[in-house]
C-alpha positions as CSV (number, residue, x, y, z in Angstrom):
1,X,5.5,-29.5,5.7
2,X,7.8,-27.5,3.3
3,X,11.4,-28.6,3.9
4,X,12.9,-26.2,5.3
5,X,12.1,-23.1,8.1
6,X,11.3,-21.1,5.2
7,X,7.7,-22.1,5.0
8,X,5.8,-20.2,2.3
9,X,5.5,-17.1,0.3
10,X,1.8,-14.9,0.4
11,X,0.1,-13.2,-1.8
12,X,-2.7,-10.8,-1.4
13,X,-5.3,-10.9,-4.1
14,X,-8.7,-9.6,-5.5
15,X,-10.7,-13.6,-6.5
16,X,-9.1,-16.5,-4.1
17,X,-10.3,-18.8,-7.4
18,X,-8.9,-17.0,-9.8
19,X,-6.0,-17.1,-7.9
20,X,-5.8,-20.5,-7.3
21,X,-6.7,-21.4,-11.4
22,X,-3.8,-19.4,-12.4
23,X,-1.2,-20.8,-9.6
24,X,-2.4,-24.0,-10.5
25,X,-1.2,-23.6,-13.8
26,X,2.1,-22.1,-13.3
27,X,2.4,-24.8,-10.9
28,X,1.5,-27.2,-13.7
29,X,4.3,-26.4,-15.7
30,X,7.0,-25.3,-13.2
31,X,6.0,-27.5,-10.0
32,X,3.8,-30.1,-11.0
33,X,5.1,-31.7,-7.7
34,X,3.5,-28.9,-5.8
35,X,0.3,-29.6,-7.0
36,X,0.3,-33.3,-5.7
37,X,-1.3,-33.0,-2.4
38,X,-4.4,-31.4,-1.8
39,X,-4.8,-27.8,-1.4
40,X,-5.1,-26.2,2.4
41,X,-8.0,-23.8,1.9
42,X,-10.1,-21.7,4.4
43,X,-13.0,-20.3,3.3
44,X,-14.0,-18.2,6.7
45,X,-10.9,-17.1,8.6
46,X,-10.5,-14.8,11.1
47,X,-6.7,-13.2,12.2
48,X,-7.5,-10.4,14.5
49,X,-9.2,-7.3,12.9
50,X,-9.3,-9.7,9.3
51,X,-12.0,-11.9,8.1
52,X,-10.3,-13.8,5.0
53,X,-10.0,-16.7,2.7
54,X,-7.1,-18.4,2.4
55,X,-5.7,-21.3,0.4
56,X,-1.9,-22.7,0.3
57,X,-0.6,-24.8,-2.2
58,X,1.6,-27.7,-0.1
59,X,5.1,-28.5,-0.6
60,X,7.2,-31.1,0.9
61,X,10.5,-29.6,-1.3
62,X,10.3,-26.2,-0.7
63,X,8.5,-23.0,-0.3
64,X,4.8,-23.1,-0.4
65,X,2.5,-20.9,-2.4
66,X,-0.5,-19.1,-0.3
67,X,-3.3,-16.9,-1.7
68,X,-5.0,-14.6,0.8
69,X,-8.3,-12.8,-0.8
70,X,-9.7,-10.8,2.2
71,X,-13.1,-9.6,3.3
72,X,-14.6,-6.3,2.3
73,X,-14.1,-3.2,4.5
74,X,-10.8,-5.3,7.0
75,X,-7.7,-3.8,6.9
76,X,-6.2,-6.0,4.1
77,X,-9.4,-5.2,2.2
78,X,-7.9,-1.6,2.4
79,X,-4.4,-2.7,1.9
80,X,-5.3,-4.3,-1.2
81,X,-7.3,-1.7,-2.7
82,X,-4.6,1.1,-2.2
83,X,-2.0,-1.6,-3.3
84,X,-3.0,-3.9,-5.3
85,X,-2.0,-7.5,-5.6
86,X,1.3,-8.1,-4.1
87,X,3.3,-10.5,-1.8
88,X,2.1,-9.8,1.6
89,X,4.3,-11.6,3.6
90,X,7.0,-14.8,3.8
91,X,7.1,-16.9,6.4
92,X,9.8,-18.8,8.5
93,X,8.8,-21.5,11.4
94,X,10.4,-22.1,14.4
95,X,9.4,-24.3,17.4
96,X,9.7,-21.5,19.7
97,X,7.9,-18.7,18.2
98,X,7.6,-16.4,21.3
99,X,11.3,-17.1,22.6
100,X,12.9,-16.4,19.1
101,X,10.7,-13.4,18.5
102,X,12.3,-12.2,21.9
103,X,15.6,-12.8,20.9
104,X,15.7,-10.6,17.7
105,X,13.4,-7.9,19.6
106,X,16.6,-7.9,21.8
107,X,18.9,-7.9,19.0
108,X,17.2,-4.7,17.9
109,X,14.6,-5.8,15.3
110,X,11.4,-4.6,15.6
111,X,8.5,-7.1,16.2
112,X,4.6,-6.0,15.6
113,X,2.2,-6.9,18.2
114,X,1.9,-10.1,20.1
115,X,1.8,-14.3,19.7
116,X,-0.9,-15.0,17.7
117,X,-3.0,-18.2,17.5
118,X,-6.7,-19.4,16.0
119,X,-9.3,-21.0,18.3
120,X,-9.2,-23.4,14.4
121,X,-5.6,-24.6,15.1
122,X,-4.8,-23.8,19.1
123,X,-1.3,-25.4,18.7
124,X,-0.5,-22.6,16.2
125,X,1.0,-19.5,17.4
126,X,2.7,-17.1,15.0
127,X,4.1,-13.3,15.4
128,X,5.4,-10.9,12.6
129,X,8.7,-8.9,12.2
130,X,8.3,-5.5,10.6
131,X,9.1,-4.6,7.2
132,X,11.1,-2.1,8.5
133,X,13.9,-4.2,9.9
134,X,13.5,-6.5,7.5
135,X,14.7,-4.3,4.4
136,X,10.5,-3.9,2.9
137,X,9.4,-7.6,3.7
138,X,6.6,-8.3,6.2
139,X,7.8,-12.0,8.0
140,X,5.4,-14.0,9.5
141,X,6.8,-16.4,12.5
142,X,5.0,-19.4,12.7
143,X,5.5,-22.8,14.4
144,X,6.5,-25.7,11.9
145,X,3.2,-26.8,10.2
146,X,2.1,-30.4,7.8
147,X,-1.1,-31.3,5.9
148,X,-2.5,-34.8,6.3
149,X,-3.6,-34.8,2.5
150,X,-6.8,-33.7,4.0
151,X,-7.3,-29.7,3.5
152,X,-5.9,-29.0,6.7
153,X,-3.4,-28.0,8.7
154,X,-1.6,-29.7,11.8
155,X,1.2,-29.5,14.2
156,X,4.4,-30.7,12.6
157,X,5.8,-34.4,14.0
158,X,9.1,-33.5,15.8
């Protein structure tokens, strides 16, 4: 799990494996750390009207690095073809996603849609605060996550 509530930065992008070949070697250079534990990848993913693939580079010192490539004719598809590549989204965990997503909705930020979750990972829930309150940035809400070194995800140890 990174090391911190800020959990990882996205990116949207054309070839998951291209992706991934380039970040590796950025990584390489500027985090080989990054690159010591085994890739979380997802190669059929579905997150409501989006079929994807995913991969995330883990980090237990920081930040971590995920790729999203999406499927053809989904609303990233679209996103990405009037856009281009670009970060999509950061996220920040909490252990209560639906109670702190209340409290900034009452403080006046605006939250999209509902709790989120994946019939994958059922311990995972996750909502989004809009760009708009959040000066351009699309922020993902997510409960705190960790990889086993085994490609996955799971639910953080408290």
């Amino acid at each position: 799990m990174p090391s911190g509530p800020f959990a990882h930065v996205c990116l949207l992008v054309h070839d998951l494996d291209k992706a991934v070949e380039d970040w590796t070697k950025i990584l390489g250079v500027l985090d080989p750390k990054q690159l010591e534990k085994r890739l979380v990848r997802y190669d059929d993913f579905e997150g409501g009207a989006d079929r994807m693939r995913w991969a995330t580079f883990v980090s237990d010192h920081g930040a971590e690095i995920q790729m999203i490539e999406p499927g053809p004719d989904t609303p990233l598809w679209r996103r990405l073809q009037k856009h281009g590549e670009h970060v999509h989204h950061i996220c920040l965990t909490t252990r209560d996603v639906p109670g702190d997503l209340s409290k900034l909705k009452e403080s006046g930020i605006e939250t999209l849609g509902g709790i989120s979750s994946d019939p994958n990972m059922p311990w995972q829930e996750w909502g989004w605060v809009s760009g708009k309150s959040a000066h351009g940035v699309l922020v993902e809400v997510a409960k705190p996550y960790e990889t086993h070194n085994d490609g996955k995800w799971y639910p953080a140890s408290e």
